[in-house]
TORDO-93206 format. One line per 3 residues: number of its first residue (from 1); their letters; for each residue z, y, x of C-alpha. Coordinates in steps of 0.2 Angstrom, whole numbers. Each point is the difference from the previous one (the first is absolute). Last residue first. Layout:
BEGIN
NUM	A	Z:Y:X; ...
This chain:
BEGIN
201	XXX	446:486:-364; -13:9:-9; -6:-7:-17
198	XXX	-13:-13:-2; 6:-5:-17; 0:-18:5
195	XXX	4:-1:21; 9:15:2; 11:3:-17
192	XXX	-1:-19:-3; 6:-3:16; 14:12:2
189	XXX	5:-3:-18; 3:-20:6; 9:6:15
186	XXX	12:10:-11; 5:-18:-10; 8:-5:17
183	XXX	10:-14:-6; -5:-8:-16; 10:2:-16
180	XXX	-12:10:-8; -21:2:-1; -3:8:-19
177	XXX	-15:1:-8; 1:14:-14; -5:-4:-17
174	XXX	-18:5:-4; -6:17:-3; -16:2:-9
171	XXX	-13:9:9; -12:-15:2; 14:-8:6
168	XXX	14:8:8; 16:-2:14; 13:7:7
165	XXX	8:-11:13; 20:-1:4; 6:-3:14
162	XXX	18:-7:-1; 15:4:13; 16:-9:-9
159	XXX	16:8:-3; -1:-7:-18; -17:13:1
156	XXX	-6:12:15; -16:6:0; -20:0:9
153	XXX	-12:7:-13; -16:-6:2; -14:12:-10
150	XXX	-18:-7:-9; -5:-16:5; -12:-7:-11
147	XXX	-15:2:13; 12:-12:13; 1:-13:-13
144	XXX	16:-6:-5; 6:-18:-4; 11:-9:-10
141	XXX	9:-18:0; -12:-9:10; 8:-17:2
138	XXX	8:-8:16; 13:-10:-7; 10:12:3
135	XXX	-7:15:-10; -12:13:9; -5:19:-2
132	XXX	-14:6:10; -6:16:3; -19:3:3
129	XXX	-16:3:12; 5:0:17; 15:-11:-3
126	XXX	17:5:-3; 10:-16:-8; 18:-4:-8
123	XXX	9:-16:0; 13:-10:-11; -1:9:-17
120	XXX	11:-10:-12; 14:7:10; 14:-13:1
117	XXX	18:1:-8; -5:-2:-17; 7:12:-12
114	XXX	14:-6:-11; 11:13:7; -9:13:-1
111	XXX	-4:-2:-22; 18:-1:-1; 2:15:10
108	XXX	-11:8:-12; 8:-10:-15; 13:9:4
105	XXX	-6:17:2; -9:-1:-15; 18:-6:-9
102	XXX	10:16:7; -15:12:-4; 5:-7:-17
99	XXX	16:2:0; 1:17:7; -12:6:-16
96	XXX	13:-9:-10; 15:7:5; -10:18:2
93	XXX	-3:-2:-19; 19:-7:-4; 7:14:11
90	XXX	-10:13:-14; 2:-7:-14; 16:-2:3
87	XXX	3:20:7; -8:3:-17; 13:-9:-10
84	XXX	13:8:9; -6:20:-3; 14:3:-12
81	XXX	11:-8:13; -1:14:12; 18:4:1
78	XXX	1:17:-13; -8:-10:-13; 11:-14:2
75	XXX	15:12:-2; -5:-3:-17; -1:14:-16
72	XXX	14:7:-10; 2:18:9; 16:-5:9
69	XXX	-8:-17:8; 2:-17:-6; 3:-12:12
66	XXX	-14:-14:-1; 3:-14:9; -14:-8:12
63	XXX	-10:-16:-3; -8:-10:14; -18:-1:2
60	XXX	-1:16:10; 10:-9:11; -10:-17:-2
57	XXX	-14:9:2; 6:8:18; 7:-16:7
54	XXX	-18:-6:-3; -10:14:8; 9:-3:15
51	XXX	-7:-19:2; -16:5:-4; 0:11:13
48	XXX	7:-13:12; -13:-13:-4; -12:15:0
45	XXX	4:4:19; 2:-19:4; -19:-2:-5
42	XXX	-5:16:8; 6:-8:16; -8:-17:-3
39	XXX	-17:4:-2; -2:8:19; 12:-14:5
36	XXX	-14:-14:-10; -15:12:9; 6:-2:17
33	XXX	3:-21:-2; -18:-1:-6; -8:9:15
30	XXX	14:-9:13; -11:-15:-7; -16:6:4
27	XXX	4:7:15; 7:-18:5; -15:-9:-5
24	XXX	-12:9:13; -17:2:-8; -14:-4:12
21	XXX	-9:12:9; -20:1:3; -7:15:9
18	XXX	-20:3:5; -8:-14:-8; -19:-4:3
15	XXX	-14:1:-16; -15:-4:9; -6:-16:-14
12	XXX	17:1:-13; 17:-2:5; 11:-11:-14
9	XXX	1:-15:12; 8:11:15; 15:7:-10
6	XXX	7:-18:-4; -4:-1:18; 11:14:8
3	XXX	16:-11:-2; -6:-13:14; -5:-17:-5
């Protein structure tokens, strides 16, 4: 059973494929592992800010003596301190707002890590009519056909090269199809540019 068959029992009467690719398990994991350092980094940042923001409460926490100054009032008043309770206020709102984005990035990476190291997508189709989109048991996961196509955008995502494929329905705009973590995605645009839009080469 060669890989091309899961593609083959899906083709309708005259339908023929033009490209076919199979998802290679290694981009899809280097995928995953790009986007938990891209997380990570921002994560240490806040770690360390909050961090910061700590010794600087307590500080402010902390009590200072008052020496009384010759006209009767505080030196306090002279240091800053009368503004004390709104630098609190103000290092406990940006303590929180840094603990939050903290916990997000968290379960993120949490979120990454759990992720299944295979694709659910196993193979991607051009044929003269459509786009096709299957699992790996051979299943039709989505499909495109060549009158909903509206733009292809090749770009650049987890340092990944992914097509991406604009698409409506009856003038309502549908989720983009996406056709990642092959190799030669541009090949893909080449075909459906010439082959499905009728665009020149």
């Amino acid at each position: 059973m060669t890989r091309t068959a899961p593609v083959e029992q899906h083709l309708q009467q005259g339908e023929r494929i033009l490209w076919s690719a199979g998802v290679v398990e290694e981009f899809y994991r280097l995928s995953i592992s790009h986007r938990i350092k891209v997380a990570i980094g921002p994560l240490v940042l806040c770690v360390a800010a909050m961090i910061c923001l700590g010794f600087t409460l307590a500080g402010l926490l902390q009590p200072e003596p008052h020496t009384a100054c010759g006209t009767g009032c505080s030196s306090a008043w002279f240091t800053g301190d009368f503004f004390r309770p709104v630098k609190i206020a103000i290092c406990v709102a940006v303590l929180a707002a840094f603990a939050v984005t903290a916990c997000a990035l968290l379960l993120h990476v949490n979120c990454l890590l759990r992720t299944s190291p295979h694709s659910p997508t196993d193979w991607f189709a051009v044929t003269s009519r459509r786009l096709l989109e299957l699992d790996r048991s051979g299943a039709l996961l989505d499909q495109v056909e060549k009158a909903e196509i509206t733009r292809l955008k090749l770009t650049h995502r987890d340092d990944q090269q992914i097509l991406i494929v604009h698409r409506e329905r009856k003038h309502i705009e549908l989720a983009p199809f996406k056709i990642a973590f092959v190799e030669r995605p541009a090949e893909a645009k080449a075909i459906i540019e010439k082959d499905l839009l009728g665009q020149p080469a």
